[in-house]
N, C-alpha and C positions, 0 to 999 in steps of 0.2 A: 299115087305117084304124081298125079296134076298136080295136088295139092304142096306136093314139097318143092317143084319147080315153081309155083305160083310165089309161096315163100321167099325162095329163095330171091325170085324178082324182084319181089316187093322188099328185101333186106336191101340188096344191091343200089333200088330207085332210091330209101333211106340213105343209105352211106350217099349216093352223089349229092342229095338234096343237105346234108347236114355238112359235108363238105366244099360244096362251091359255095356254100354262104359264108364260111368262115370268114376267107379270105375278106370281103365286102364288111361283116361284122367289124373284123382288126380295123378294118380301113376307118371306118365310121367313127368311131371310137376314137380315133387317135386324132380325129381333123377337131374333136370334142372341147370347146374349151374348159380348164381343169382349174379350178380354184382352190386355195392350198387351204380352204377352211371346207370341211363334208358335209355339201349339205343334200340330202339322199332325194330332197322334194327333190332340185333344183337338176338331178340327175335324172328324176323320171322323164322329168318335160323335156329336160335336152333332148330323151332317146325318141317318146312321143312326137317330137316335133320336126325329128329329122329322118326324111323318109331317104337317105341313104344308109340310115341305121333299120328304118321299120321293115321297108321291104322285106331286105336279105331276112332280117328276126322271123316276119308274119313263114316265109318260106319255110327256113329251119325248123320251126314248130309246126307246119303242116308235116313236117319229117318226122318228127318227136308224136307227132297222133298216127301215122301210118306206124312207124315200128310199136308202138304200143297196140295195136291191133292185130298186126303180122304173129306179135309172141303168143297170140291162140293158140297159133298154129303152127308153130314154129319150136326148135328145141333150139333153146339156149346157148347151148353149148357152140349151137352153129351160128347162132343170127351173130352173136357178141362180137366172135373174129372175122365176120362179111362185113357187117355194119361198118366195124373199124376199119377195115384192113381197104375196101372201098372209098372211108371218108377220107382218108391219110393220104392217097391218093388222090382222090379228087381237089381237095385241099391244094396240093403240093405242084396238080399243074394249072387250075385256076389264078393260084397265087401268084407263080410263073409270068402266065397271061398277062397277067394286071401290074407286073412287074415288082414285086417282091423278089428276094434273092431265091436261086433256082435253088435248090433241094440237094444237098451233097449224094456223092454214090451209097458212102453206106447207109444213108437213111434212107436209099430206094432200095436197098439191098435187104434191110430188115422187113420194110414192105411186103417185099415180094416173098420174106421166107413168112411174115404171120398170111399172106395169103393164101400160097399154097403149102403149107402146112399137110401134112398127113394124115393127121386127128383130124381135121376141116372137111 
């Protein structure tokens, strides 16, 4: 029983961590200067060199190695709709914070139904 509360924590800490970085990722990104010709080098260095991009990313992916570890011990069925249904959330009032447009009703409303879902 520890172990499925431990899980379930460790899903939960995933969704916030892959979720408040979004926000920060969009941002980084967009302040990116874009050249209308691809050049993919020219894209790594921009992201490498901008630690308003690196941080949030190094974060995110400390999220992406915890839920790969969590799914030992974890059923799928559950991490998939906590994972999300946490980062959609977290997302939605981080982004708020930082001043992105607030998050209409029903997209809080579908939220909350893949959260508390029955199957979950």
């Amino acid at each position: 029983m520890q172990l499925v509360i431990d899980s379930i924590f460790q899903l939960f800490i995933v969704g916030v961590l892959w979720g408040s970085t979004n926000p920060f990722l969009k941002a980084a990104t967009n302040k990116l200067k874009r050249n209308k010709t691809f050049n993919i080098i020219s894209e790594i260095v921009d992201h490498v060199t901008n630690w308003q991009y690196l941080i949030p990313f190094i974060i995110n992916q400390c999220g992406s190695l915890l839920f790969y570890f969590t799914l030992k011990y974890s059923d799928i069925s559950l991490a998939v709709p906590i994972t999300n249904g946490v980062s959609l959330v977290s997302t939605s009032i981080v982004g708020t914070l930082i001043g992105e447009e607030k998050p209409k009703f029903r997209t809080m409303a579908g939220i909350l139904f893949l959260l508390f879902d029955k199957k979950t």
